[in-house]
C-alpha positions as CSV (number, residue, x, y, z in Angstrom):
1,X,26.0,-3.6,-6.0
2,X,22.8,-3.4,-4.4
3,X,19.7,-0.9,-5.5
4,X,19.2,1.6,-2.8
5,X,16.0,2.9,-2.3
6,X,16.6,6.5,0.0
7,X,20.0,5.2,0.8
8,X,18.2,3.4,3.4
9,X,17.9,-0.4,2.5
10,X,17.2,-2.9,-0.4
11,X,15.8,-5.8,-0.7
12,X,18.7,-8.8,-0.8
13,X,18.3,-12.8,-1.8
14,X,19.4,-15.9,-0.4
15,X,20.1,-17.7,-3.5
16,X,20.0,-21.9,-3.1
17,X,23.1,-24.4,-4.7
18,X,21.6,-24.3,-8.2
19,X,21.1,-20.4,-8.2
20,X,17.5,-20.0,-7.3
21,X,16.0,-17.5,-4.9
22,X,15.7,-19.0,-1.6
23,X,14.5,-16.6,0.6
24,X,14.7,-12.5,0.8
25,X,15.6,-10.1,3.4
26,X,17.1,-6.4,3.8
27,X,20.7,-4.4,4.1
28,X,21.4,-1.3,4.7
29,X,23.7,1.2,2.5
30,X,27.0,-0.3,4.7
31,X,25.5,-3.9,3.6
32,X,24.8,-4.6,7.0
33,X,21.6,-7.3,7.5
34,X,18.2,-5.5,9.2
35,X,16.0,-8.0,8.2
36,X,17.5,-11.2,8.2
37,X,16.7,-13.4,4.4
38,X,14.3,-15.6,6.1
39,X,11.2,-14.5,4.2
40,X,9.3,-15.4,1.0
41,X,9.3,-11.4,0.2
42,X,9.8,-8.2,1.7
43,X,8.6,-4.5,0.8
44,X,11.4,-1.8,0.9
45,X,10.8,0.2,4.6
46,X,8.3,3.5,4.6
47,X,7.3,5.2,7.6
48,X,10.1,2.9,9.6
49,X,8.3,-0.2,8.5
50,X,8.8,-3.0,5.8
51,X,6.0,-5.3,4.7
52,X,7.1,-8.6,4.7
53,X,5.2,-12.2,3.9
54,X,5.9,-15.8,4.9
55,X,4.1,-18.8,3.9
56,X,1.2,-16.7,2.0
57,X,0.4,-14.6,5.3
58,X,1.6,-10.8,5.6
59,X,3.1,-8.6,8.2
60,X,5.7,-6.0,9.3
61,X,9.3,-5.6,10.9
62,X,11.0,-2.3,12.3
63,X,14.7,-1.3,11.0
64,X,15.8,-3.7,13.5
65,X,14.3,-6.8,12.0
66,X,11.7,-7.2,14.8
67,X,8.1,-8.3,13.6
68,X,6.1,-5.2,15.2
69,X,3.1,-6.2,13.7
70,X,1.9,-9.6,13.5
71,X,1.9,-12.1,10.4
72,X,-1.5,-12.9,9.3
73,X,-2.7,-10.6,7.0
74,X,-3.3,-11.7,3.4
75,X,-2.1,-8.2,1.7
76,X,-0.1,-5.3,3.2
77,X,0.6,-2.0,1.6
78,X,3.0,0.5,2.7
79,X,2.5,2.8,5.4
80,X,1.5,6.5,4.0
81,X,0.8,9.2,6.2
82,X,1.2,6.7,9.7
83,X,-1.4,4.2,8.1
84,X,-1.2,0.8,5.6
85,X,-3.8,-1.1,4.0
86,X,-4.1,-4.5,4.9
87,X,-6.5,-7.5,3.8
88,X,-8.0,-10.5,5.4
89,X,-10.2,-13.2,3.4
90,X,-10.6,-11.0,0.7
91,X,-11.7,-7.6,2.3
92,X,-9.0,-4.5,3.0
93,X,-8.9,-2.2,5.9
94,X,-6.4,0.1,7.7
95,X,-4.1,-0.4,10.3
96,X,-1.9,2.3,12.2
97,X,1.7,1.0,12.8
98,X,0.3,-0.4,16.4
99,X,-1.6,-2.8,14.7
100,X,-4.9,-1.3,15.3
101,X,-7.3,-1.3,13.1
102,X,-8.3,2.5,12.2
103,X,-10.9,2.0,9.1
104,X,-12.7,-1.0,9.2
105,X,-12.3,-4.2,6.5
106,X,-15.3,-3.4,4.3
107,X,-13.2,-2.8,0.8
108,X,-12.8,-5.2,-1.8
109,X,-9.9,-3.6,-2.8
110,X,-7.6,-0.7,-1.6
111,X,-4.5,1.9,-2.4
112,X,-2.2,3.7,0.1
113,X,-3.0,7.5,1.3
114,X,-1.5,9.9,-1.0
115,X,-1.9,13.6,0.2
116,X,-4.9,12.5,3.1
117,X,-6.9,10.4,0.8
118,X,-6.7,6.6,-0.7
119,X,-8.4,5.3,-3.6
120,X,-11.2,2.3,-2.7
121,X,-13.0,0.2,-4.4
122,X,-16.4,-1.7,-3.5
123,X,-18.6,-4.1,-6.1
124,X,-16.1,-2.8,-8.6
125,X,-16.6,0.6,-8.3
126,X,-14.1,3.0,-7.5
127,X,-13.8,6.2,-4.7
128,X,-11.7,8.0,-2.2
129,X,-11.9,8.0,1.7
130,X,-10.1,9.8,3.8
131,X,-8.0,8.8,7.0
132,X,-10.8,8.7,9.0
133,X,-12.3,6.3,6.8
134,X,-15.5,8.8,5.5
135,X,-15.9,8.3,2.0
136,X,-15.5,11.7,-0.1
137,X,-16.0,10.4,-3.4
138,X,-18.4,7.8,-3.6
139,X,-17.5,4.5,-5.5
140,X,-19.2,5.3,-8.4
141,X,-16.3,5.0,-11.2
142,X,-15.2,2.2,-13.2
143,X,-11.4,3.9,-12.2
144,X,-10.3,6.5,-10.0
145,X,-7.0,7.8,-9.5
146,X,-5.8,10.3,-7.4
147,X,-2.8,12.6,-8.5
148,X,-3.5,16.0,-7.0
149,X,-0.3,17.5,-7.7
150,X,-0.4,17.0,-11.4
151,X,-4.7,17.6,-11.9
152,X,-4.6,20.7,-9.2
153,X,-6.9,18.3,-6.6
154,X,-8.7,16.6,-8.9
155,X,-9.1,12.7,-9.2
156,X,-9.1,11.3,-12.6
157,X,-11.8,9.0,-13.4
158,X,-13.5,6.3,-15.7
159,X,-17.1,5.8,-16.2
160,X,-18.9,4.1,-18.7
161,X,-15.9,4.5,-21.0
162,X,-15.6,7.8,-20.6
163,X,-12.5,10.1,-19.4
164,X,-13.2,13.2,-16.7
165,X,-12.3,14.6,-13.7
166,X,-14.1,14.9,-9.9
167,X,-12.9,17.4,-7.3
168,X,-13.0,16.3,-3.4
169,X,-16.8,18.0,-3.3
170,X,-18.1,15.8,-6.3
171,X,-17.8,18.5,-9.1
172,X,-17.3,16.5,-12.2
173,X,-15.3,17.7,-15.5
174,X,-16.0,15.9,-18.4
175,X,-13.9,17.6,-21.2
176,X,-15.8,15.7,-24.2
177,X,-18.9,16.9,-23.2
């Protein structure tokens, strides 16, 4: 038996004559093939959309196995909130699932939206934009993460070694203090 992620679709491998992993596609609950095991690796689907990557280069395939958006990219994410990250010669950006780039390639690093925000990172400092791409927190920490559900809207961050907390206006928290 397969792993099911959302009774929706897990990843599968085409495993060569001396047991090794070929290639990797997707099934569905009924074990029917969406993506056929023709890739070097494949994200499970979110938002109607799996990441998957062949020979080093990125893209994505609908629930039917078509490739809706182009591979080329050197990192996807997963869509969140009708946007993934994506990365090309070392710099990450957004794309919506057209393809079109909606928050320009000008991160060094990136995370997916969670609750209408995404963690960023530029000269390896850490902040959060929001979909539009306007930065709320500026990349000031060493780490940020953003959990609102469990800190009541507040990021956690690192800076300088130290442990604290910013809210989405820039209040900081720092509970040793």
């Amino acid at each position: 038996a397969y792993p099911f992620f959302d009774n929706f679709a897990t990843s599968v491998a085409d495993i060569d004559e001396e047991g090794l992993i070929n290639k990797y596609g997707l099934i569905d609950i009924s074990g029917r093939e969406l993506v056929p095991c023709i890739y070097d690796n494949v994200h499970p689907f979110q938002e109607g959309m799996a990441g998957v990557e062949l020979n080093e280069k990125s893209g994505f395939v609908d629930d039917a196995g078509r490739i809706v958006i182009p591979i080329g990219y050197d990192t996807v994410g997963f869509f969140s909130e009708g946007i993934a990250y994506v990365s090309v010669n070392g710099k990450f950006g957004y794309i919506d699932k057209k393809g079109a780039v909606v928050i320009p390639f000008i991160y060094d690093d990136a995370s997916d939206f969670y609750f209408g925000f995404a963690t960023v990172r530029i000269n390896g400092k850490e902040g959060l934009i929001d979909k539009t791409g306007r930065m709320v927190i500026p990349c000031r920490y060493d780490k940020l993460i953003w959990y609102p559900i469990y800190n009541k809207g507040y990021a956690t961050v690192r800076l300088n070694g130290r442990k604290g907390y910013v809210d989405l206006f820039g209040n900081e928290i720092w509970p040793e203090e």
